[in-house]
C-alpha positions in Angstrom: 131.2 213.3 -130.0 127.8 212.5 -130.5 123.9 214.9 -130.4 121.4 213.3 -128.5 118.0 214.7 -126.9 115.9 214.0 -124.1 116.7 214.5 -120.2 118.6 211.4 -119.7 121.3 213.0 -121.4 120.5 216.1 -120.6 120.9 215.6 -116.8 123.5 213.5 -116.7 127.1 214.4 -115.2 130.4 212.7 -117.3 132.9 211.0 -116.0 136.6 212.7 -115.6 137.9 212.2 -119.1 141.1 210.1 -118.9 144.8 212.7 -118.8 142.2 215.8 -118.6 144.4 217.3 -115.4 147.4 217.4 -117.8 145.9 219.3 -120.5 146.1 222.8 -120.7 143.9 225.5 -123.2 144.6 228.6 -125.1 141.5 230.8 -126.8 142.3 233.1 -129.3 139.2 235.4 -128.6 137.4 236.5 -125.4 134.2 236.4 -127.3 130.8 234.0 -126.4 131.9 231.2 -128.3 135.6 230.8 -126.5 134.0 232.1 -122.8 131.4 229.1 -123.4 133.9 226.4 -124.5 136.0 227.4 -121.2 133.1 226.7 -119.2 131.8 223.3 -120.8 135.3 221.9 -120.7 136.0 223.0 -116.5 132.0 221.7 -115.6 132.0 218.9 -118.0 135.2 218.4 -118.5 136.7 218.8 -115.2 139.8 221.0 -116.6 140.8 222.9 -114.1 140.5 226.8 -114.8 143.8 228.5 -113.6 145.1 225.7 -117.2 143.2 228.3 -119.2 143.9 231.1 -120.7 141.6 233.6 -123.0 143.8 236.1 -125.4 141.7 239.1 -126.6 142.8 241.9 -128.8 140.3 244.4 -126.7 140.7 245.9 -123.5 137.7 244.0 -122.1 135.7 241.0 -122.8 132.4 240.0 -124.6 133.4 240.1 -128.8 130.4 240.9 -130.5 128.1 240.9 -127.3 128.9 244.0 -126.3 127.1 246.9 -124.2 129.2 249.9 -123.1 128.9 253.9 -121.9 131.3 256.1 -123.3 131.8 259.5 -120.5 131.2 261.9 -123.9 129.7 259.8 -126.5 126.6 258.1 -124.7 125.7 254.3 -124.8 126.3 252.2 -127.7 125.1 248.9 -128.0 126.1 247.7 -131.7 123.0 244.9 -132.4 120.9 243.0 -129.8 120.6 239.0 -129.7 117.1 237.6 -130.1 116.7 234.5 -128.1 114.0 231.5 -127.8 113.3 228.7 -125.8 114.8 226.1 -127.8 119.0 227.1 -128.1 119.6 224.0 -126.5 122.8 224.8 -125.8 122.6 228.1 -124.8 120.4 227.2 -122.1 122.7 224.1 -121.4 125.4 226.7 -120.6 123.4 229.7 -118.6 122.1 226.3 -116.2 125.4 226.3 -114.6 126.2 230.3 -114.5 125.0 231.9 -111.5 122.8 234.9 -112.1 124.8 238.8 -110.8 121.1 239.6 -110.2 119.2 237.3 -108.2 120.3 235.3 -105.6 121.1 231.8 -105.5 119.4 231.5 -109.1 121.1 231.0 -112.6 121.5 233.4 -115.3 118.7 230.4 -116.9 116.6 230.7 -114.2 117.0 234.6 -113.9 116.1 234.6 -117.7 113.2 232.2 -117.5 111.5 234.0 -114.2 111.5 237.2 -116.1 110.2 235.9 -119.3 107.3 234.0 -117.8 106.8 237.4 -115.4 106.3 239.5 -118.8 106.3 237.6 -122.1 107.2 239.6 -125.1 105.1 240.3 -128.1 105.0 243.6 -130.1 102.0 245.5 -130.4 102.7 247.2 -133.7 105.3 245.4 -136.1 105.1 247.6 -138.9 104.4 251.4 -139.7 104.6 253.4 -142.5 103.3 257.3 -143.4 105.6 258.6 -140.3 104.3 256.4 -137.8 101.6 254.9 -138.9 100.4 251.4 -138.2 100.8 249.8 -141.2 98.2 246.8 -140.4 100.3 244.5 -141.6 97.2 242.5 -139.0 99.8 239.6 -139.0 99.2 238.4 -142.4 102.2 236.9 -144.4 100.4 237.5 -147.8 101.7 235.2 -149.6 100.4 234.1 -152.9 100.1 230.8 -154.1 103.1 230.5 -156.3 105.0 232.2 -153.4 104.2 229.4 -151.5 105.5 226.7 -153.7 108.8 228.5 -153.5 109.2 228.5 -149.6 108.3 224.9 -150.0 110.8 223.9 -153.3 114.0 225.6 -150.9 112.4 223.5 -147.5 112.3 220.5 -149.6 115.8 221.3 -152.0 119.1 219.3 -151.0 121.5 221.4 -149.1 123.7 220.8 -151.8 120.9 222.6 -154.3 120.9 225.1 -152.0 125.3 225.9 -152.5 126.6 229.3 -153.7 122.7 230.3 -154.6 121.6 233.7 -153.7 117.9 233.9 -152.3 116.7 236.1 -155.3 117.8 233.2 -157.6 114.9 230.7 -155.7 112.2 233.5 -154.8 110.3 235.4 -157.7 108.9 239.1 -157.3 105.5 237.8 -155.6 107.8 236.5 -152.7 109.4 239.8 -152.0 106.6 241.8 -152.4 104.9 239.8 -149.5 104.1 240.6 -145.5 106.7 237.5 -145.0 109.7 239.0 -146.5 109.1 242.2 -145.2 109.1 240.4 -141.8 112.3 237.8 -142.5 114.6 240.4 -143.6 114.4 242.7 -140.9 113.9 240.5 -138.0 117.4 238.7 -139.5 119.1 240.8 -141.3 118.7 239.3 -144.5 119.0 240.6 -148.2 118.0 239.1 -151.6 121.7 238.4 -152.6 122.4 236.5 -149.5 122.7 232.8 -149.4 119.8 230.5 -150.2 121.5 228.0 -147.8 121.0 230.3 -144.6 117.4 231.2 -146.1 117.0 226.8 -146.0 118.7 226.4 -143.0 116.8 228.9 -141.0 113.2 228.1 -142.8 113.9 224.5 -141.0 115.7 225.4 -137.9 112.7 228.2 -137.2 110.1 226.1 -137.9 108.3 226.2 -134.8 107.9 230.0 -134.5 106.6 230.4 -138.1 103.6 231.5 -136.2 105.4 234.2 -133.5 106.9 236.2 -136.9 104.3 238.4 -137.3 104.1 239.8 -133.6 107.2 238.4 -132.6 106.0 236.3 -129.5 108.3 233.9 -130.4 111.4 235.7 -128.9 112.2 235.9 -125.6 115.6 238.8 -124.1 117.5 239.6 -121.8 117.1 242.2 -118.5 119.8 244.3 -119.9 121.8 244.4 -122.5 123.8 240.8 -123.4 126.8 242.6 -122.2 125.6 243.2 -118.3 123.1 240.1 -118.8 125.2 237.2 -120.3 129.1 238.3 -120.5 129.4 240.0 -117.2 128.3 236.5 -115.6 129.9 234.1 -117.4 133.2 236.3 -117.1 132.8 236.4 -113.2 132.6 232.4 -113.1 135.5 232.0 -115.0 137.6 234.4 -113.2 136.2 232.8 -110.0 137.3 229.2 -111.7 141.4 230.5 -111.4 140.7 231.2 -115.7 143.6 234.1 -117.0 142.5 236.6 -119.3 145.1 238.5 -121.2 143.3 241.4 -122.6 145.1 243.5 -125.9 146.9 240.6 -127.1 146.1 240.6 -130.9 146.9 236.8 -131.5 148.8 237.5 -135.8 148.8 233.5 -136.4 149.0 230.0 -135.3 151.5 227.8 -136.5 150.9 224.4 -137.6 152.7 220.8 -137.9 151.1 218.9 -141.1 151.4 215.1 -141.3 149.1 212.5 -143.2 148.6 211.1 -139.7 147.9 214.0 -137.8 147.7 217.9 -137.6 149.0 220.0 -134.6 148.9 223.3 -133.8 152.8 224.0 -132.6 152.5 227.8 -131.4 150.5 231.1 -131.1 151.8 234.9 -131.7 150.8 237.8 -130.7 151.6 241.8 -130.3 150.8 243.2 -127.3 151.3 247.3 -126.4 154.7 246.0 -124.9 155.8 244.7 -128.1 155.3 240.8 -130.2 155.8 237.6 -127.9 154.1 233.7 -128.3 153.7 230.6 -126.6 155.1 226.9 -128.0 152.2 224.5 -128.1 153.0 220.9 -126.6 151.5 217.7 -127.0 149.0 218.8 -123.9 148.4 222.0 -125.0 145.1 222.4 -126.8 144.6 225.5 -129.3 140.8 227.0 -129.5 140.3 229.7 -131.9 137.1 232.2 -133.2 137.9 232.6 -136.3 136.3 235.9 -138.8 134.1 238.6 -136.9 131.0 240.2 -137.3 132.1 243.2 -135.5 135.5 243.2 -137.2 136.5 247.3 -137.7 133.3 248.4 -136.4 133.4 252.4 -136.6 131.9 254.5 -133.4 130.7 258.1 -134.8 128.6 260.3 -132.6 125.9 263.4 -132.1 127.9 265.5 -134.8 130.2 263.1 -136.8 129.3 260.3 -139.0 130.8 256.7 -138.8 133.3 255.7 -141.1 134.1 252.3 -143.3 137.0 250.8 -142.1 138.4 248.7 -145.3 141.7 248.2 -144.5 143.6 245.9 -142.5 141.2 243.5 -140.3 143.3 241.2 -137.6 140.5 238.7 -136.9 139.9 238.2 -140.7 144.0 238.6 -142.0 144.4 235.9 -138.7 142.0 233.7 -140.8 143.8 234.3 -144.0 146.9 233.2 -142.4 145.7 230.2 -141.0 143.9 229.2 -144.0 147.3 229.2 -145.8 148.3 226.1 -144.5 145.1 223.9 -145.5 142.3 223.4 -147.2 140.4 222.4 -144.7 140.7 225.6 -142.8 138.6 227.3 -144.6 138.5 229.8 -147.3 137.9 233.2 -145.7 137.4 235.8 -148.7 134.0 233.8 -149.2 132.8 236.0 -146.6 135.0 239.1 -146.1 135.5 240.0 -150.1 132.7 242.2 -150.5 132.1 244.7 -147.7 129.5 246.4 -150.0 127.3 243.3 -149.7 128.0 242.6 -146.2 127.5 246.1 -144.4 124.9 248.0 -142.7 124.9 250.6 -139.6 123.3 250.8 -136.4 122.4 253.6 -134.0 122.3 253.8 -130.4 119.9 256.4 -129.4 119.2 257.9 -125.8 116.8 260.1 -125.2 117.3 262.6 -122.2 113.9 263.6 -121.7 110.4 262.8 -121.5 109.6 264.6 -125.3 110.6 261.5 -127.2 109.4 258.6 -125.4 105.7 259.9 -126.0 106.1 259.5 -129.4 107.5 255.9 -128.9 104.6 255.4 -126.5 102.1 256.3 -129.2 103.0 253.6 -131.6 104.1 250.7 -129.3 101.3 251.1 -127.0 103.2 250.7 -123.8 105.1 252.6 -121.3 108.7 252.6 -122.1 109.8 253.7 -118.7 107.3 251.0 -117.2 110.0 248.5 -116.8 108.6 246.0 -119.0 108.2 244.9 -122.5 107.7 248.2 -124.6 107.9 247.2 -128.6 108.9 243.7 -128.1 111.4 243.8 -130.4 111.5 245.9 -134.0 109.3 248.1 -135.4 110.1 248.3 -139.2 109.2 252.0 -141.3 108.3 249.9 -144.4 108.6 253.3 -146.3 111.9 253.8 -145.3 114.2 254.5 -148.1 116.7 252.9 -145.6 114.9 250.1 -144.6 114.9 251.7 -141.2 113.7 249.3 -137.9 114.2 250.2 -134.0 113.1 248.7 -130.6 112.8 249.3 -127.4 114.1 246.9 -125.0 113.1 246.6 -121.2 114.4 250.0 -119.3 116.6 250.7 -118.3 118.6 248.7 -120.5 121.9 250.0 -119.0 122.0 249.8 -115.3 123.6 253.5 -115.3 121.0 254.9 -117.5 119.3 258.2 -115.5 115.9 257.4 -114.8 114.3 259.9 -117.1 116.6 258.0 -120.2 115.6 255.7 -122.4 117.7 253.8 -124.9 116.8 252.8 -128.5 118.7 250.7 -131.0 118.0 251.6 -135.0 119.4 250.3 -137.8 118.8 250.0 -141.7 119.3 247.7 -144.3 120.0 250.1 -147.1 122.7 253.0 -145.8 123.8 253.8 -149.2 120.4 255.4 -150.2 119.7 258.9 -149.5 116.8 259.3 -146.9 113.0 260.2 -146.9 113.9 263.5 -144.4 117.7 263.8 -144.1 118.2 263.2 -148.1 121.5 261.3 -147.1 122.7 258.1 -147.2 122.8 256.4 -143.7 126.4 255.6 -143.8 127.4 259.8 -144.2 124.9 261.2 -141.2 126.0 262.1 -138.0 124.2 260.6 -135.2 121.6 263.9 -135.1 121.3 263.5 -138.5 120.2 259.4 -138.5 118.0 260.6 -135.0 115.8 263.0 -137.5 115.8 260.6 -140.1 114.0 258.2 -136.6 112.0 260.7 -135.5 110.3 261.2 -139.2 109.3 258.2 -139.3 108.0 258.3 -135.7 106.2 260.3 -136.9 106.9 263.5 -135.0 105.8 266.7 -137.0 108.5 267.9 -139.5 108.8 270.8 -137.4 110.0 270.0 -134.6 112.3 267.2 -135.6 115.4 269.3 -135.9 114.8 270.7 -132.7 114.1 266.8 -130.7 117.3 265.4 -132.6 119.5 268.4 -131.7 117.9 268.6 -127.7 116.3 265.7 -127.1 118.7 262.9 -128.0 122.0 261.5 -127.9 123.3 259.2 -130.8 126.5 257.0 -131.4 126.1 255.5 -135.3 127.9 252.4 -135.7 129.2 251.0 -138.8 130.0 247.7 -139.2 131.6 246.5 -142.4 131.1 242.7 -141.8 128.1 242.4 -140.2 126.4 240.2 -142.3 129.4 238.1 -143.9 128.4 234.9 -142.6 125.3 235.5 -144.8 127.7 235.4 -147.9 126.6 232.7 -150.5 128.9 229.5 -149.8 129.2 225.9 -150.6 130.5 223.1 -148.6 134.0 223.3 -147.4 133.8 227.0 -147.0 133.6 227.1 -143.3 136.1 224.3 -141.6 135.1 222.2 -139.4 135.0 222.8 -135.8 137.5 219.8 -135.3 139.3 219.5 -139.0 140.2 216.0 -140.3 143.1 214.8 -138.1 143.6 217.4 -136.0 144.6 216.5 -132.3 144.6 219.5 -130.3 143.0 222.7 -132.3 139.5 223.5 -133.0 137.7 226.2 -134.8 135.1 228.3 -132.5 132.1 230.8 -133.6 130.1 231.4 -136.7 132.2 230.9 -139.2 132.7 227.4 -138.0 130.9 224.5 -139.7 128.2 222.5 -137.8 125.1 220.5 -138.8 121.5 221.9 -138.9 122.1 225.3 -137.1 121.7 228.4 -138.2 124.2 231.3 -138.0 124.0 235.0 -136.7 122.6 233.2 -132.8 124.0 233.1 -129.9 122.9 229.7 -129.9 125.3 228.9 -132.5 128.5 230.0 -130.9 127.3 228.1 -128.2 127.2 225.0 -129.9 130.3 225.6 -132.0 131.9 225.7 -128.2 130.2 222.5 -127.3 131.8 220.8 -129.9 135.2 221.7 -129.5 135.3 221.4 -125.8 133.8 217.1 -126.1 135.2 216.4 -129.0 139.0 217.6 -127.6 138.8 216.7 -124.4 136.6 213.5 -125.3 133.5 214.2 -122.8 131.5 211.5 -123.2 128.0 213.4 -122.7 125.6 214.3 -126.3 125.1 217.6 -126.8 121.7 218.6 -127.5 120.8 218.1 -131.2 119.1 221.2 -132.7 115.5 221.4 -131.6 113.8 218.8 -134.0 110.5 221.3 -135.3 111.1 220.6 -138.8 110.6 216.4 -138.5 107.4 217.2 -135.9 104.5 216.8 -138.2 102.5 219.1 -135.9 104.7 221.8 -136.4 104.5 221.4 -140.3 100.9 221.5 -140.4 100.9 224.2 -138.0 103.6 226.5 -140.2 101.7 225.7 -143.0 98.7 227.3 -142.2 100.1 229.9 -140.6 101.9 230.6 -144.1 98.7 230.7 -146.0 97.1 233.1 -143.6 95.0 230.5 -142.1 93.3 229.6 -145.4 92.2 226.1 -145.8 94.0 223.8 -148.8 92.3 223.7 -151.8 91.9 220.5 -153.1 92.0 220.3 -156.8 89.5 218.2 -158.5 85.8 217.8 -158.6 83.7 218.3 -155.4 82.8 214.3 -155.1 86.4 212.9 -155.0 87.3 216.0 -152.4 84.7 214.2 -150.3 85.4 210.5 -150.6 89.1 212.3 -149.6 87.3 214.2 -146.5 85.5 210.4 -145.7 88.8 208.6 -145.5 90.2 211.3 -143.3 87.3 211.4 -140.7 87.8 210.1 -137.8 91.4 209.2 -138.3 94.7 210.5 -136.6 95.7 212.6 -139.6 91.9 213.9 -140.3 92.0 215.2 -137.2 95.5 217.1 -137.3 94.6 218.3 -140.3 91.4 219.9 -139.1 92.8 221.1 -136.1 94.9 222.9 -138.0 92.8 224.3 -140.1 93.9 222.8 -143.6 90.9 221.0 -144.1 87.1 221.2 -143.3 85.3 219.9 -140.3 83.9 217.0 -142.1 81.4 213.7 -140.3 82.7 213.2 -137.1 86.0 214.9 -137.1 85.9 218.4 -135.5 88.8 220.8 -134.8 89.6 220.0 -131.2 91.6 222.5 -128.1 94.8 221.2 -128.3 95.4 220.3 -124.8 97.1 217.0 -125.0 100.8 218.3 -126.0 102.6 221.9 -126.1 101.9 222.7 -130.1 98.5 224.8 -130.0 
């Protein structure tokens, strides 16, 4: 296996890998990750589908990209996936899927259409005082020494970077700042997460710096992913002869361990009907998503709280188990050992009339039932004593909404701190109860919250006790390798497996994880695409770096006369005039700030 970039490789078919029609492929997981690897390996690959077979433990596919009505409960939609132009893979994948909506198109090209048609942004990021724009006016306020932090972690090793937390490499001026504010609820981060991820995704991101603020850097789906992105690729693969074997919770793979060579040897599972297994040949290749997000994810509802489920966790004991037999499988309690650091809840509000949707109209400045855009992603209470942030997505966002419904997602950060109107800790309210908490700071009048939450609204809270365990502080070798040293016919799948540059807690990543294992088994000898290259584009630094300065010029130290001999060197040269474009220095002589019409980085 090998990255590449460009379209020679990017259009290019592969050959039929030698043996391929003799192979055959088991997925523990019905999730993105394993539904993507059984796509790459029957269109690139040229496996043929009825040889593949997708265990899940649930009654229907999707994992973590889920989307569903329950008759009594309402819609529940656990977290939403934001998306941009540049998940190579992702894109490399939805090419070849064809779209449930629009005829004769893919789900890319169904996906690009309707993001060209109505680009997202959001009109109000940030509120505070019940529902107040917080004119946060898209400034990252960062002060100087702030700065020099973002750039020591950019510029740090990776291996600086191990088993660090982020509030061991920022200072108090960095959390007190616009940027923060916007980072951690955008991606879920906190201050005891790793400084890795915080690294990793400063780099991979590097480009959209600029599209924080208002969040025009993200791009979604018509529906929810569920309906959008599973529903699709599920349809193709069903169409491609591919079994699915739904409530079959795989309890362990076995394992034959040489010096030469490791093998996966056989997979067991309990079903309702009782335990049973399969016996792994030499042809038989074993593809597993190891850990879960979503892992005993708790559905409460309009008048009962959701609970923390701390006990027995199959996708994470399966992990255990498997990383019994080697170290290079892995250590699993990195990420599932603290469920108070790894938690937080989300809501799934509808609304069932027209009363709350004019409050949501007043802040986000759109029509929510218009169809299009409405808060272009979150709006964040910075107030909030639980961190709370919501969004709108294009309505309906379920295809069986009513048309007088509209469907919000909520969640906070901080769910054991007692709120600003319930006086409750997110993690004990009932679904009305988190709804009031919304409406307060939606700024409906205190009086008539009790009545919109009880009448006006229903809400499923979700809690998820491993949401963020990826985010875990970690060091090499805690995450295997999506092929391990020596192995000849297993591969590890999702985001908990180990890849270069990427950043967890993306679709894009399970994508590429997928990628991965699918050439690397099968040997397909295609590159996949190499994680979009912003952060060694010299355009995009200059551009990120006056974007996180507010658009302040740099100020050169020293006296006024050597500033200018600088200023004369610079004019009229290549990197005088990037610098002026981008606003870090001047217009000086000759060199003016130009329209930059003569490549895609404005």
């Amino acid at each position: 296996m090998y990255y590449s970039s460009g379209n020679y490789e990017a259009f290019a078919r592969p050959r039929k890998p030698a043996g391929v029609e003799d192979k055959t492929a088991w997925f523990v997981g019905a999730g993105l990750g394993n539904m993507a690897c059984a796509i790459f390996m029957i269109r690139d690959g040229q496996l043929p589908g009825e040889r593949i077979t997708i265990l899940e433990e649930l009654a229907l596919p999707g994992g973590a990209l889920d989307g569903i009505r329950y008759p009594k409960k309402g819609f529940v939609i656990r977290g939403g996936r934001e998306m941009e132009d540049h998940m190579e893979c992702l894109w490399d994948l939805f090419r070849s899927v064809p779209s449930l909506e629009v005829e004769g198109a893919s789900v890319l090209d169904e996906f690009y259409w309707l993001n060209k048609d109505d680009p997202n942004s959001s009109l109000c990021r940030v509120t505070e005082k019940q529902g107040q724009d917080a004119h946060s006016d898209k400034l990252f306020t960062l002060s100087a020494k702030a700065q020099r932090e973002i750039v020591a972690v950019i510029m740090a090793t990776r291996e600086q970077m191990e088993d660090k937390r982020i509030d061991e490499v920022f200072g108090e001026e960095f959390f007190a700042s616009n940027f923060w504010l916007y980072w951690r609820t955008m991606f879920a981060f906190e201050s005891w997460h790793s400084a890795l991820e915080m690294k990793l995704y400063l780099h991979r991101f590097m480009h959209h710096i600029s599209g924080l603020p208002d969040l025009s850097a993200l791009k979604f789906t018509r529906f929810n992913q569920y309906e959008s992105l599973v529903l699709p690729m599920y349809r193709w693969l069903l169409d491609q002869g591919v079994t699915f074997r739904f409530e079959h919770e795989v309890t362990d793979v076995r394992f034959e361990i040489t010096p030469e060579q490791t093998r996966a040897t056989r997979i067991e599972w309990v079903t309702p009907d009782g335990p049973g297994g399969v016996d792994l040949t030499a042809d038989d290749l074993c593809l597993v998503t190891i850990g879960s997000l979503t892992e005993n994810s708790d559905d409460g509802d309009q008048h009962t709280p959701a609970v923390i489920k701390d006990g027995p966790a199959p996708a994470w004991d399966l992990w255990k188990r498997i990383a019994a037999n080697s170290a290079d499988f892995g250590r699993p309690e990195v990420f599932c050992g603290d469920i108070g650091k790894t938690k937080w809840e989300s809501a799934t509000v509808t609304t069932l009339d027209e009363r709350i949707p004019a409050h949501i109209r007043k802040i986000c400045g759109r029509d929510p039932f218009s169809g299009k855009v409405v808060t272009g992603g979150i709006v964040t209470a910075k107030d909030s004593a639980w961190l709370l942030s919501w969004t709108v997505n294009r309505q309906p966002h379920f295809k069986a909404q009513k048309p007088n419904e509209i469907v919000v997602w909520v969640y906070g950060l901080f769910v054991e701190t007692p709120g600003d109107y319930v006086r409750k800790p997110m993690q004990d309210c009932t679904g009305e109860e988190i709804t009031a908490e919304w409406l307060y700071h939606l700024g409906v009048p205190e009086a008539d919250i009790a009545e919109l939450a009880a009448t006006g609204a229903k809400c499923v809270p979700v809690m998820m006790p491993y949401v963020t365990s990826f985010f875990m502080p970690r060091r090499a070798g805690d995450r295997p390798q999506v092929v391990p040293p020596n192995s000849v016919n297993f591969a590890f799948i999702g985001q908990f497996a180990e890849t270069t540059r990427d950043t967890i807690f993306t679709t894009e990543y399970s994508v590429r994880t997928a990628m991965e294992a699918a050439y690397q088994l099968l040997g397909i000898d295609r590159g996949v695409p190499e994680v979009f290259n912003s952060t060694y584009d010299i355009r995009y630094l200059l551009k990120a770096t006056s974007r996180l300065r507010d658009g302040a010029a740099v100020d050169l130290p020293g006296p006024n006369f050597l500033k200018g001999r600088l200023y004369d060197r610079l004019d009229n040269s290549q990197m005088g005039e990037l610098l002026t474009d981008f606003g870090l220095i001047p217009e000086h002589g000759g060199t003016r700030a130009r329209a930059r019409l003569d490549d895609a980085v404005e």
